[in-house]
C-alpha positions as CSV (number, residue, x, y, z in Angstrom):
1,X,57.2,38.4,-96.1
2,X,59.9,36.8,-98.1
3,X,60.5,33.7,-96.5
4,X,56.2,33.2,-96.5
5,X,57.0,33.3,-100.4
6,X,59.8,31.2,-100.1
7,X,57.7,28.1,-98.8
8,X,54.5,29.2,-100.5
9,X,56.0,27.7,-103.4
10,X,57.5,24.8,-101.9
11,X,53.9,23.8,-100.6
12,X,52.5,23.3,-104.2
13,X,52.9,19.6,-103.5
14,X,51.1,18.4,-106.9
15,X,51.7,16.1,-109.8
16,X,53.5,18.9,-112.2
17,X,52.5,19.8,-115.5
18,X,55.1,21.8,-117.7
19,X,58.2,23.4,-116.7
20,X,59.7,26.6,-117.2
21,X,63.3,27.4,-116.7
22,X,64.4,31.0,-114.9
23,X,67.2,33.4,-114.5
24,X,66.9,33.9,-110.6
25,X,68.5,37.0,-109.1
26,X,71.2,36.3,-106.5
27,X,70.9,39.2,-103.9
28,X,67.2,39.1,-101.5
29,X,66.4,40.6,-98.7
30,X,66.4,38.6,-95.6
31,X,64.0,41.2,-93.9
32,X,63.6,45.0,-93.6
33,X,67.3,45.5,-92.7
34,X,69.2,42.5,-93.6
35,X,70.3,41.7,-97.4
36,X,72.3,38.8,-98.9
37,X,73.7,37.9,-101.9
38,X,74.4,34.5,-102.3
39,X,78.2,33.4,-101.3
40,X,80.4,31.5,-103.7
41,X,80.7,27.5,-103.7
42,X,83.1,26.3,-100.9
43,X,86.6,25.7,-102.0
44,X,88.5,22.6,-101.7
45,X,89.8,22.2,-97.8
46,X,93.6,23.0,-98.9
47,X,92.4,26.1,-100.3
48,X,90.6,28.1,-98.0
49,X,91.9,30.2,-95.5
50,X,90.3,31.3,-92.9
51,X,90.5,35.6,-92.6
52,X,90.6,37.3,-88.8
53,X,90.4,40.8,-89.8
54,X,87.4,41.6,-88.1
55,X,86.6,41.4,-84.2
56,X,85.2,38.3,-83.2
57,X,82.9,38.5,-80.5
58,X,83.0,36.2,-77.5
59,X,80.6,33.2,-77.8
60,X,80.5,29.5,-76.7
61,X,80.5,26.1,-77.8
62,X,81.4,26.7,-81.2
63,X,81.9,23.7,-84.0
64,X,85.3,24.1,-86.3
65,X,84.2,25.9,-89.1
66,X,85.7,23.6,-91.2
67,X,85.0,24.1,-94.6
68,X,82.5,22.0,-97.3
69,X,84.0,19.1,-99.1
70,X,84.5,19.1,-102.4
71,X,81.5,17.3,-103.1
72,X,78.2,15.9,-101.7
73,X,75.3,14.4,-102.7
74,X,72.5,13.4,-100.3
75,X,68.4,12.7,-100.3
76,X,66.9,14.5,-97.2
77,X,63.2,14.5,-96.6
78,X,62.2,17.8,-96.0
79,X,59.4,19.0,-93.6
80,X,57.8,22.4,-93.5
81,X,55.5,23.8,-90.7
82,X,54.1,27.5,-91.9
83,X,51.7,28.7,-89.4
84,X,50.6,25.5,-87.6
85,X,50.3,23.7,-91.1
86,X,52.5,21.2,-91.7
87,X,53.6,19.5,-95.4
88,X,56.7,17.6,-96.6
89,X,59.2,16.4,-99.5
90,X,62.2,15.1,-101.0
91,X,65.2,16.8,-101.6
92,X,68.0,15.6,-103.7
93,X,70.9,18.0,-102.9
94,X,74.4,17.8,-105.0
95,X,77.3,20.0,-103.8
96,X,80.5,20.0,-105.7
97,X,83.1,23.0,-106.9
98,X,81.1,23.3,-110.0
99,X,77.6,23.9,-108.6
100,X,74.9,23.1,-106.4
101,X,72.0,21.4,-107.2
102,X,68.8,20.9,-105.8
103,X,65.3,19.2,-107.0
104,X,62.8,18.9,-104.9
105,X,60.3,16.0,-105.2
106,X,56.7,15.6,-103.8
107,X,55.7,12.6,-101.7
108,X,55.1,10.5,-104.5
109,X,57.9,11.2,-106.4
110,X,57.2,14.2,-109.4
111,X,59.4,16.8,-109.8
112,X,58.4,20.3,-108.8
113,X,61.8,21.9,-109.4
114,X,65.5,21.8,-109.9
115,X,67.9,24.6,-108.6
116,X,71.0,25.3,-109.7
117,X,74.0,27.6,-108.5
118,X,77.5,27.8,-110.3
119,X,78.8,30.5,-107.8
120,X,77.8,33.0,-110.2
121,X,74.4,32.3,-112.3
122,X,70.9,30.7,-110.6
123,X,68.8,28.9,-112.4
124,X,65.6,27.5,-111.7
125,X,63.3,24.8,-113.9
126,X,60.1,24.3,-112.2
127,X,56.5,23.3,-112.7
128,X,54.3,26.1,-113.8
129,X,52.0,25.1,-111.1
130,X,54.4,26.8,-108.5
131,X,53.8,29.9,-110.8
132,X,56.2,33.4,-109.0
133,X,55.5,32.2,-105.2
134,X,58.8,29.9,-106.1
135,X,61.9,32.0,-105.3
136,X,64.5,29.8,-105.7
137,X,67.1,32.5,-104.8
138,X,65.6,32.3,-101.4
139,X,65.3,28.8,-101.3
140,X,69.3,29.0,-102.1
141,X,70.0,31.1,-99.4
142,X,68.6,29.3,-96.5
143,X,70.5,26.4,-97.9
144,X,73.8,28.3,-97.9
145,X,73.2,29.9,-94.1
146,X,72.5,25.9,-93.1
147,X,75.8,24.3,-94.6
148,X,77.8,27.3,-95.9
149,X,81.0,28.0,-93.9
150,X,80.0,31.2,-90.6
151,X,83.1,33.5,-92.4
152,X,81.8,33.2,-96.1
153,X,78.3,33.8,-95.4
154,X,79.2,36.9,-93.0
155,X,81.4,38.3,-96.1
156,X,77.9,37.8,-98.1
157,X,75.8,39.5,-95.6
158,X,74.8,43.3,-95.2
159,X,73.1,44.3,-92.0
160,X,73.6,41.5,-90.3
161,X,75.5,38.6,-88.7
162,X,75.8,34.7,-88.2
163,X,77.3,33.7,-85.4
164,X,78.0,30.1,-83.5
165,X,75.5,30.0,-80.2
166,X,75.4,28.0,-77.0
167,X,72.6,25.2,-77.1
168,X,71.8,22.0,-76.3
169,X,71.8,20.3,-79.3
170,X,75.0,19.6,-81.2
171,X,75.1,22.8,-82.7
172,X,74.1,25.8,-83.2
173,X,74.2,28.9,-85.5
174,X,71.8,32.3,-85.4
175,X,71.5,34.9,-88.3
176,X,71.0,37.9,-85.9
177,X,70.4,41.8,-86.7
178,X,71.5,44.8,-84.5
179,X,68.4,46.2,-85.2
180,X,65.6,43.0,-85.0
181,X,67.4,40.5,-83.0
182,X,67.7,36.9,-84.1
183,X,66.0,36.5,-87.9
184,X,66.8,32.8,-88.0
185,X,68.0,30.1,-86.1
186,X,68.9,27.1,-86.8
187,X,70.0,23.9,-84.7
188,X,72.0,20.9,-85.7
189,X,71.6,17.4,-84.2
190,X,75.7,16.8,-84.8
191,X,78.5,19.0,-85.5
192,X,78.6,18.2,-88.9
193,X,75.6,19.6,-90.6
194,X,76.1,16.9,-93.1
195,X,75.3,14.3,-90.7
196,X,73.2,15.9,-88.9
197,X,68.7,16.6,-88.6
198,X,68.2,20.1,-89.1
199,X,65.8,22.5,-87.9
200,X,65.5,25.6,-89.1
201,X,63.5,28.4,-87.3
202,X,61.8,32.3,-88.7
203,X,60.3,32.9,-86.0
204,X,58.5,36.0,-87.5
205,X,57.1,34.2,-90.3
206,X,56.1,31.4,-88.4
207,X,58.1,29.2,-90.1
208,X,60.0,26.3,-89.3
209,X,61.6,23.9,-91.6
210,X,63.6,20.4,-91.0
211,X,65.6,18.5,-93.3
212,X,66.8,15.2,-92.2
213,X,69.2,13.0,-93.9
214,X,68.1,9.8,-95.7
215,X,71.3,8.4,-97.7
C-alpha cells in the first residue's frame, strides 16, 4: 500500500551514507479511489478567502479554519507505529510563503532526508540507504492533510473528502471516501494544530503516526 511505502522509508533509522537529491511527483494516490495532488502553500491571513460554492454538509464541533501563518518553524519528535512495531525521529519542519521544508533526523541526530515544497516543484535529498521506499510526495501529503487549511485540501482532492468531526479531543478532521469510508483520521490535542500532539490514523495500513511539538 502506499502509505506502507511511505513509512517504510521513514523507518531506515541509520547513520546515512551519501545522498541523492530527487524530482518527486506531486499527484499520489491516497488508495484505490482517492487521489491528491499536493495543494499550494497557505497564503498570508489577509489574503485568503474562504469559497462557499459547494454544499457543506452538517457536522459538529468544528475549529475555525483559519488559515496558516505566514511562517513556522518547529522541531516535533515524530513516532511511528506500523503493525504493532513502533520507531521514532526528529522532524525539523519550516513553513513560510516560499516553501516548506522538512528534514527528518534519527534519534541520534543524522540526517536521513530533507523535503522541500515551493507550491509547485518537490524535491527530496536523502540518504541512499532509504533507497525508492522514501516517497517524499507522500510524506508531503499527510503533512498538508494535518496542517493544511479543510477548503484547500478538498480543492486538491479527487474522490474524496476532509471534513471537521465530532471527538473528544480538541479536534478533529477525517479524510473520508464515498466508496471506502474513513482513509485517515487524524486528532488534535488543541484547536490549533500548531500547538497541538498529533495522531494520525490509516487504519488499513495499520499505521499510526504522532508528531508532538518540542520548540
Amino acid at each position: 500500500m502506499t502509505s506502507r511505502l511511505l513509512l517504510t522509508g521513514l523507518l531506515l533509522l541509520a547513520t546515512t551514507g551519501c545522498s541523492q537529491l530527487l524530482l518527486r511527483q506531486t499527484c499520489v494516490g491516497l488508495s484505490k479511489n482517492v487521489n491528491y495532488c499536493l495543494a499550494p502553500l497557505p497564503v498570508p491571513a489577509k489574503a485568503l478567502r474562504e469559497t462557499n460554492d459547494a454544499p457543506k454538509p452538517q457536522r459538529a464541533a468544528k475549529a475555525p479554519n483559519t488559515p496558516a501563518p505566514e511562517s513556522r518553524s518547529q522541531t516535533q519528535k515524530v513516532s511511528i507505529d506500523i503493525d504493532g512495531k513502533r520507531h521514532e525521529l526528529l522532524s525539523e519542519l519550516e513553513l513560510n510563503q516560499q516553501q516548506l521544508s522538512v528534514v527528518g533526523l534519527a534519534p541520534l541526530g543524522q540526517p536521513l532526508f530533507d523535503v522541500s515544497f515551493d507550491g509547485n516543484r518537490l524535491a527530496s535529498e536523502q540518504s541512499v540507504l532509504l533507497g525508492d521506499n522514501f516517497r517524499a510526495e507522500y510524506l508531503v501529503a499527510l503533512l498538508q492533510l494535518i496542517y493544511w487549511p479543510e477548503g484547500q485540501l478538498n480543492a486538491a482532492l479527487a474522490g474524496g473528502q476532509v471534513q471537521e468531526q465530532a471527538c473528544e479531543q480538541g479536534r478533529c478532521r477525517s479524510l473520508i471516501s464515498a466508496e471506502e469510508g474513513e482513509l485517515v483520521h487524524i486528532s488534535y490535542s488543541h484547536p490549533d494544530p500548531w500547538r497541538a500532539r498529533i495522531t494520525l490514523n490509516i487504519p488499513a495500513a495499520k499505521l499510526t503516526l504522532k508528531i508532538t511539538p518540542l520548540a
